[in-house]
N, C-alpha and C positions, 0 to 999 in steps of 0.2 A: 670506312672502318680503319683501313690501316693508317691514313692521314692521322687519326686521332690518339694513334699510338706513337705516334715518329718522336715523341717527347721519352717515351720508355726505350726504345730500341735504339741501337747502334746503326749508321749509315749501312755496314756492312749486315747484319741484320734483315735493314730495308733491303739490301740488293739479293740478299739470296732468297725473300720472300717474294719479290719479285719476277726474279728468274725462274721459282717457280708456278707464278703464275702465266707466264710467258706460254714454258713446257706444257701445261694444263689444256691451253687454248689450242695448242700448234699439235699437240695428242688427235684433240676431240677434231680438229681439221683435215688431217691427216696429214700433218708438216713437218720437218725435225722442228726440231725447240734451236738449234743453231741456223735458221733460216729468218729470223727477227735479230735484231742487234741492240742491244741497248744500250742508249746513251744519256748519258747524265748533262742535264743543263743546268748550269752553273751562275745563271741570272742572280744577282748579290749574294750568294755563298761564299763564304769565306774560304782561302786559298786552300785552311789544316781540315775542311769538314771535304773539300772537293780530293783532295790526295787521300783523306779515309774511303770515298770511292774507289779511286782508281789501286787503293790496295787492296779492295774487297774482289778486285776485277775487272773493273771499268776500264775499257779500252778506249772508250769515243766521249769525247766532252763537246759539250753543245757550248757558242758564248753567243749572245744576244746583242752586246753593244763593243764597240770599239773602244772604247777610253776603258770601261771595266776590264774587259782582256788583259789591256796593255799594262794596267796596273798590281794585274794578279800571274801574268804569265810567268813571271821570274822566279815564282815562288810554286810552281806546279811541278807536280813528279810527272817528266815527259816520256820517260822510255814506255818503248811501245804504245805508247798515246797516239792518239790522231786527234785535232782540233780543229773542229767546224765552225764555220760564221754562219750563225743559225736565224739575226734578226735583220731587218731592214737594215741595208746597209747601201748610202749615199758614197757616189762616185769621189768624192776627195778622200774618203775614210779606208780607199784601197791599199792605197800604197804603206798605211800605215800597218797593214794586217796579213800583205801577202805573203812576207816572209816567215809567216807562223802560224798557218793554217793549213792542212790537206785540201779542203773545202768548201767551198763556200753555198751553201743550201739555199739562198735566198734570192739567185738571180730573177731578177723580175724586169728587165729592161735592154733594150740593144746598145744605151749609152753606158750601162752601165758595163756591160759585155766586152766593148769596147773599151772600158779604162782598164778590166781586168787582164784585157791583151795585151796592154799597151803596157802592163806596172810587168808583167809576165816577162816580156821582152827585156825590159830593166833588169830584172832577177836572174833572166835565162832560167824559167822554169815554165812549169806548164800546172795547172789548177783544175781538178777536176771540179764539173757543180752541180747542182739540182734546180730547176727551174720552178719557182714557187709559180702556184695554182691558185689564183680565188675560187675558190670552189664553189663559194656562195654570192659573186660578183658583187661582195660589200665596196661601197665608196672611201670605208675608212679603211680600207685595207690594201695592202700592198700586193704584187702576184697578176697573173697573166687569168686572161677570163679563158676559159676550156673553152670557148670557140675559136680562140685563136691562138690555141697551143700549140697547135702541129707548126704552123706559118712560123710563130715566133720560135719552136723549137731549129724550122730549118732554117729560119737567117741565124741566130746564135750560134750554130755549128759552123758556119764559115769561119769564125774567131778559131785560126790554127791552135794556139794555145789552149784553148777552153779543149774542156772535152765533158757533154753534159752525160752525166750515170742516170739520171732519171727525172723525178718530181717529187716536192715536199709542200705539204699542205698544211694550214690552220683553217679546219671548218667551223664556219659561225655555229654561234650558241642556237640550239634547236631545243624548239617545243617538246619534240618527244625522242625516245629511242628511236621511232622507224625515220622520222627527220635526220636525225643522226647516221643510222645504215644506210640511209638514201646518199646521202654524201660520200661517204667512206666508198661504198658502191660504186656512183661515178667516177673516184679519182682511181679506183681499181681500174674501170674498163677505159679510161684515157690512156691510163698506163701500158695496159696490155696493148690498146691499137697502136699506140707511139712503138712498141715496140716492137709490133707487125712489120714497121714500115721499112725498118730497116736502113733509118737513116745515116748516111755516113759521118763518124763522129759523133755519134749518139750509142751508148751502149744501154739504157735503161735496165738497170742492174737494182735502180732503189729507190722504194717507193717510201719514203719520209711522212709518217701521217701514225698520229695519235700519241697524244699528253695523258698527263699523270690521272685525268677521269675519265680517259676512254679508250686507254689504250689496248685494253683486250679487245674490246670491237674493232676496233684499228687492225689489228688482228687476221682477227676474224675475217675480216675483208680484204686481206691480202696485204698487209703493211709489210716490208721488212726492214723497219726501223723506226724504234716509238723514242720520243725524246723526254725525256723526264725530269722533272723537279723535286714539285711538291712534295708526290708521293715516295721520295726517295729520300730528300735533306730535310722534310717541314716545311711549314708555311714560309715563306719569302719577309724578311725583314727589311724594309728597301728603305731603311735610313744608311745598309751597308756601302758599299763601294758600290 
C-alpha cells in the first residue's frame, strides 16, 4: 500500500509513516519504539532524495556496493550519520571503504576478517561488524550457515580490530507468512544463544533483519534494525549510479 503511494509523499512523509509503523509493532510487543533503528539504503538513490532522509531523521545509511558509495559520499549530509557496508563486499574493495564506514554488516568470511584487520591497522582504527547469516543456506547467497555460526563467530573475534555487535540477515523468498516467521524466528534464537555465550569480543547488541516487505515481522521477531529502501525512496531505478 504505501509503496504505491511513494510517487505522492515526500521521503520525509515515508519516514514518519514509517516510524510509526515501527511504534505500532514495538506497542503490541511490549518494546519501546526506540529499540528497532531505522536505516535507509541508499542502493541507486540519488545523493538530494538520500540527504531528504537524513533531514527527515535518518541517522544510519545503509550502502550496498562500493564504487556507488564512493561516488555519492562527497555529496551526503554526514553529521551525526553513521554509514554501513550493507552488501557483499570482496576483500580488495576494503581498503577502499574503511575510512568511511562505522560498519560493516556483511562479514561473511575469515579472509575477509582478515583484510579488515589488516586495512584497520593502516588506518589505526578499529571497525565494529555484523556477521551475515544464511538463514536459508541459499548457494547463491553470501553469509555463514547457522551451524557454524557460533565456530565462525569465535575465530573472527580473535581479529583485535574487529569487534562483531551481532548478525544481519537476508531470508529467502518464502511460500508463506509462517515460512517467513520460521526464519525471522531462528535468526532471533541464534541471536539470543550467541549471546548467552558470552564470547569475548562479541557484544551482540544487533540483530540486522527485515526489508521494506517484511519488516514489521522482522520486528515482531526480535529485529533491532530493519534496513529500508523501497518502502521509503520508491522503486529503485538502477540505470542510476
Amino acid at each position: 500500500m504505501m509503496e504505491n503511494r511513494l510517487s505522492e509523499v515526500s521521503v520525509a512523509q515515508a519516514v514518519t509513516e514509517i516510524q510509526e509503523n515501527i511504534a505500532q509493532v514495538c506497542a503490541a510487543c511490549g518494546r519501546p519504539a526506540d529499540s528497532v533503528t531505522l536505516m535507509a539504503v541508499t542502493k541507486t538513490v540519488p545523493p538530494e532524495r538520500v540527504n531528504e532522509a537524513v533531514d527527515a531523521g535518518i541517522s544510519f545509511l545503509g550502502e550496498n556496493r562500493a564504487q556507488e558509495m564512493l561516488s555519492k559520499y562527497d555529496q551526503y549530509k554526514k553529521e551525526n550519520v553513521q554509514i554501513h557496508f550493507i552488501g557483499h563486499l570482496q576483500s580488495n574493495k576494503v581498503r577502499q571503504i574503511i575510512d568511511k564506514v562505522t560498519m560493516i554488516q556483511s562479514l561473511d568470511s575469515l579472509s575477509l576478517a582478515g583484510e579488515i584487520q589488516r586495512q584497520c591497522e593502516k588506518h589505526n582504527k578499529e571497525m565494529d561488524c555484523l556477521v551475515e547469516v544464511n538463514i536459508g543456506s541459499e548457494l547463491t547467497k553470501s553469509g555463514v550457515a547457522p551451524e557454524q555460526l557460533e565456530d565462525f563467530i569465535r575465530q573472527a573475534a580473535v581479529f583485535s580490530r574487529l569487534h562483531i555487535q551481532g548478525i544481519m540477515a537476508i531470508p529467502p523468498v518464502c511460500e508463506s507468512q509462517l515460512e517467513l516467521e520460521r526464519n525471522f524466528s531462528r535468526l532471533h534464537e541464534l541471536f539470543i544463544d550467541i549471546k548467552a555465550k558470552n564470547v569475548d569480543n562479541v557484544a551482540m547488541k544487533i540483530l540486522s533483519m527485515g526489508m521494506s516487505g517484511d519488516y514489521m515481522t522482522a520486528i515482531k521477531h526480535g529485529s533491532t534494525m530493519v534496513r529500508l529502501g523501497t518502502v521509503l525512496f520508491g522503486r529503485r531505478a538502477y540505470g542510476n549510479p
